[in-house]
C-alpha positions in Angstrom: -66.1 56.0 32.3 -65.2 59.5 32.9 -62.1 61.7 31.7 -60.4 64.7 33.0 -61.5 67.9 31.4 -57.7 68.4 30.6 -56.6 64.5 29.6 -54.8 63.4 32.7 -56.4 61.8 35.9 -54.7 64.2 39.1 -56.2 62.5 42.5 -55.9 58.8 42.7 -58.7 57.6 44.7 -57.3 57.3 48.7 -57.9 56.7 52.4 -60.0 59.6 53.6 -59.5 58.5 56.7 -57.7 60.2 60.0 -57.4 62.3 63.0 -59.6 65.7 61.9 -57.3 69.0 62.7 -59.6 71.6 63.5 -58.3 74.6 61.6 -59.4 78.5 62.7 -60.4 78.7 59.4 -61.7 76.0 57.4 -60.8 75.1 53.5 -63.6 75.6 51.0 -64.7 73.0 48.7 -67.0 72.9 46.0 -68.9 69.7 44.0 -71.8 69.3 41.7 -72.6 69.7 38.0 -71.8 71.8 35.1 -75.0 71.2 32.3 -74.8 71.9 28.7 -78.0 72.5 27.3 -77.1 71.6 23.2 -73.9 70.3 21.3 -72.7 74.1 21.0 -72.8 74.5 24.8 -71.0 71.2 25.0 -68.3 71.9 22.2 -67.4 74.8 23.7 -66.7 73.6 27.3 -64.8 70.9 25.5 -62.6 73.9 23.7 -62.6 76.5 26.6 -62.0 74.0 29.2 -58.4 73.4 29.0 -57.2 76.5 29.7 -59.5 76.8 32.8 -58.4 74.3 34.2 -54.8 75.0 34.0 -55.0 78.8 34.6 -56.9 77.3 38.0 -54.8 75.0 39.3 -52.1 77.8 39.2 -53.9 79.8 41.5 -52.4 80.5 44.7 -55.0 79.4 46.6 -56.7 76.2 45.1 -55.9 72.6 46.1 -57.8 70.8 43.6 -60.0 71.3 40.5 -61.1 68.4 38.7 -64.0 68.2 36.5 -64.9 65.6 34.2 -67.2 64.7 31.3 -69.8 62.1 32.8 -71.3 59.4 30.7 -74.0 61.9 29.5 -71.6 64.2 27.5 -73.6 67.0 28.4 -72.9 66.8 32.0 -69.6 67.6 34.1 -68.7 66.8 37.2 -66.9 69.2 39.4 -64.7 68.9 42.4 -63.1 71.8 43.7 -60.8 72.6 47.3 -59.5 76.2 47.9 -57.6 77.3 50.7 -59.8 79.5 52.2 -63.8 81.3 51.2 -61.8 83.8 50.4 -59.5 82.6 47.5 -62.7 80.9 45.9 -63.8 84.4 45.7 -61.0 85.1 44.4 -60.8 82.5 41.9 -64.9 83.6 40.5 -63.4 87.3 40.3 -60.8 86.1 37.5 -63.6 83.4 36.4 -65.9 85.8 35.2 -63.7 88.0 33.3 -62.1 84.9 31.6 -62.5 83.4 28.0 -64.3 80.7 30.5 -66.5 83.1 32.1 -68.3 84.5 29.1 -68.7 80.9 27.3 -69.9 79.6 29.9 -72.6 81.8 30.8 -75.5 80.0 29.9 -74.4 76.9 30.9 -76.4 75.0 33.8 -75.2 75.0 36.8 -76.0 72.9 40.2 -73.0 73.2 42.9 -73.0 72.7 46.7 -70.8 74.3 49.0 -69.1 73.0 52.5 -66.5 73.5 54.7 -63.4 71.3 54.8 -61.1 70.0 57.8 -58.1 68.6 57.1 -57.0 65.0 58.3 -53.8 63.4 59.3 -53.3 59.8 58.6 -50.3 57.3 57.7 -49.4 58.1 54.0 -50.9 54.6 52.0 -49.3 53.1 48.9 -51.3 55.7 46.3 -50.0 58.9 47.9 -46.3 58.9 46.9 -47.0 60.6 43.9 -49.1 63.4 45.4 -46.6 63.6 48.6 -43.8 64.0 45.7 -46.0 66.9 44.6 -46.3 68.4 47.5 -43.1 68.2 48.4 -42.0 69.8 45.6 -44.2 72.9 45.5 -43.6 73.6 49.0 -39.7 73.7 49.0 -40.0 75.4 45.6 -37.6 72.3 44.1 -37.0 68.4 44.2 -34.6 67.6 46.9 -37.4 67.0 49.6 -39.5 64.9 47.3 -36.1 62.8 46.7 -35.1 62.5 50.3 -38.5 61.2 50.9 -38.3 58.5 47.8 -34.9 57.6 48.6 -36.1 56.8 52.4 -38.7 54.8 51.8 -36.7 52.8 48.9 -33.7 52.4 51.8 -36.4 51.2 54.4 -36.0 53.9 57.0 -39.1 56.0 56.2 -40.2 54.9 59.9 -42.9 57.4 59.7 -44.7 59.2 57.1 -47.6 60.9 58.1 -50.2 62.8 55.5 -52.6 65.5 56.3 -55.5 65.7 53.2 -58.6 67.4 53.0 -61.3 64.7 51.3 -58.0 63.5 49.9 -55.7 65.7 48.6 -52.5 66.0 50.4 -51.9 69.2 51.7 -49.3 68.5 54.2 -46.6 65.4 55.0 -44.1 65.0 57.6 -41.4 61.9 57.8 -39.5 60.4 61.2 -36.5 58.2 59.9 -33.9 56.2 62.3 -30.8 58.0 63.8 -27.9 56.1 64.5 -27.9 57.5 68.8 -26.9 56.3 71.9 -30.5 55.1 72.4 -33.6 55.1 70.1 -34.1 58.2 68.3 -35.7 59.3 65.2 -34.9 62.1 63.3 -37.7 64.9 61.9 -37.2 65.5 58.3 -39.0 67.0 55.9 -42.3 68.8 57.0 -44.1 70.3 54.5 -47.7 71.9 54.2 -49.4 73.2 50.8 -48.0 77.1 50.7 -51.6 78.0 50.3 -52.5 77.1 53.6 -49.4 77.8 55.6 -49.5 79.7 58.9 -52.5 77.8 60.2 -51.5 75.6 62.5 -51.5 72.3 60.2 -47.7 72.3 60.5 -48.1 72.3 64.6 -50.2 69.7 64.2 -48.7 67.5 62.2 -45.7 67.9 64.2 -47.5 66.8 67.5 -48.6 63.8 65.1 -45.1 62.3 64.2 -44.0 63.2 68.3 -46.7 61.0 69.4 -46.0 58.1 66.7 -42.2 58.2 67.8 -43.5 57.1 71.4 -40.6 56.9 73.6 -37.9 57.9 70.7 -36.1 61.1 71.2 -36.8 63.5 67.7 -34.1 65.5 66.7 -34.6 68.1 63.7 -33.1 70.9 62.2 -35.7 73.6 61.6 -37.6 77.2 63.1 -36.7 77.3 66.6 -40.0 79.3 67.5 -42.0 76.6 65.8 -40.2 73.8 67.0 -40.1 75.4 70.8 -43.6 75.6 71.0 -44.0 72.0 70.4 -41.0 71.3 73.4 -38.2 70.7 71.3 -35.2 72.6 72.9 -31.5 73.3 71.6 -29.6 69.8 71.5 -25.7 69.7 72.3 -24.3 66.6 70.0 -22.0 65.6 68.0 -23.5 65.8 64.2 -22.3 67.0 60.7 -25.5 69.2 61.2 -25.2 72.0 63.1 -28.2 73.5 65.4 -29.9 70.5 65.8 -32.8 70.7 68.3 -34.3 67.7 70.5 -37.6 66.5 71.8 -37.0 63.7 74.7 -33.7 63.1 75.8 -29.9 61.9 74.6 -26.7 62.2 76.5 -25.3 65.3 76.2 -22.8 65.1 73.4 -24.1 62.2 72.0 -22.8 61.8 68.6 -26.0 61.0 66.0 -26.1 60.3 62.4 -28.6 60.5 59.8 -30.1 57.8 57.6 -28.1 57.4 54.3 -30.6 59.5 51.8 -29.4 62.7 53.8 -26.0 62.8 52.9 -27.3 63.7 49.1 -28.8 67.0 50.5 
């Protein structure tokens, strides 16, 4: 059995599966081994480890850094996601001016590089916890991640969507029932990783959720130059939420509630 450089398992295995977005610039991932020749080598990854790991995971642009002590001990297994080439270039700059960079030195190495597309898929039962994560870091607090638990717990997460890359979660969008004058859903929260907004991932997870609502009208509250370019256009009805915006059609003046959770925001 392996164990995570830094005592806590971070990526539950899940559904890699999904329609492949295809972004202009693809995410960079890294896997293979770290070798330790000796016990010295090995005793000082096991010391000098930690504190990679966190000080990586904070970067701006990584997704994912796992590594992990294999059943030789003087092998690790890495798995690694940036944003972009670019922040892993980044991220070896720091690296080799580090307490990790110079300890390391010496140490085998035998890594393979590749491009990454992300995928969009139905969330599945062990996602909540990195969709909570997500969440989180992209509204910079909790209330998201609670609107999205409190859904699902009410039964009207009618549609939760994931995008991953090999997956991590990198992006989530939700559809839950409005109370309308015919079937509507309303579009609520969308969230993608900071480190790889402004891509087009939100755009297309968007298009995703319109074309799981089928005939539904979407109503959502949100950037009227992203939401216009996917045909949403200014709504006129009668909500506690002002500036709504609509994608399919109501009667004008429709009144529409939300599903229960919202009324904590």
């Amino acid at each position: 059995m392996s164990s995570c450089a830094c005592g806590h398992h971070h990526h539950a295995p899940t559904d890699t599966s999904g329609e492949t977005v295809q972004l202009g610039t693809p995410l960079f991932g890294l896997h293979g081994r770290l070798i330790c020749s000796d016990m010295g080598q090995m005793m000082a990854a096991l010391d000098l480890l930690p504190d990679h790991v966190a000080l990586t995971r904070a970067e701006p642009g990584c997704l994912r850094f796992d590594i992990t002590q294999s059943e030789d001990p003087m092998i690790w297994a890495l798995d690694e996601l940036f944003a972009d080439e670019d922040a892993f270039q980044r991220h070896q700059q720091r690296t080799q001016a580090s307490a990790w960079g110079a300890g390391s030195r010496d140490m085998g190495r035998d890594f393979h590089r590749h491009s990454v597309q992300p995928q969009i898929r139905p969330e599945g039962p062990t996602d909540r916890d990195a969709i909570d994560r997500l969440l989180t870091r992209a509204f910079d607090g909790p209330a998201e991640a609670q609107l999205v638990r409190d859904l699902r717990a009410d039964g009207d997460l009618a549609v939760s969507l994931v995008a991953h890359a090999q997956g991590t979660i990198i992006g989530h969008v939700a559809l839950s029932p409005l109370q309308a004058d015919r079937p509507a859903y309303a579009l609520a929260p969308l969230a993608v990783d900071p480190g790889v907004q402004g891509r087009g991932l939100g755009r297309a997870l968007i298009a995703a959720a319109l074309k799981a609502a089928g005939d539904h009208a979407v109503v959502v509250l949100g950037s009227r130059t992203l939401y216009a370019a996917a045909g949403f256009a200014e709504a006129s009805l009668d909500s506690p939420w002002p500036g709504l915006q609509i994608h399919g059609h109501l009667p004008q003046g429709s009144a529409v509630r939300h599903a229960r959770a919202f009324q904590q925001l």
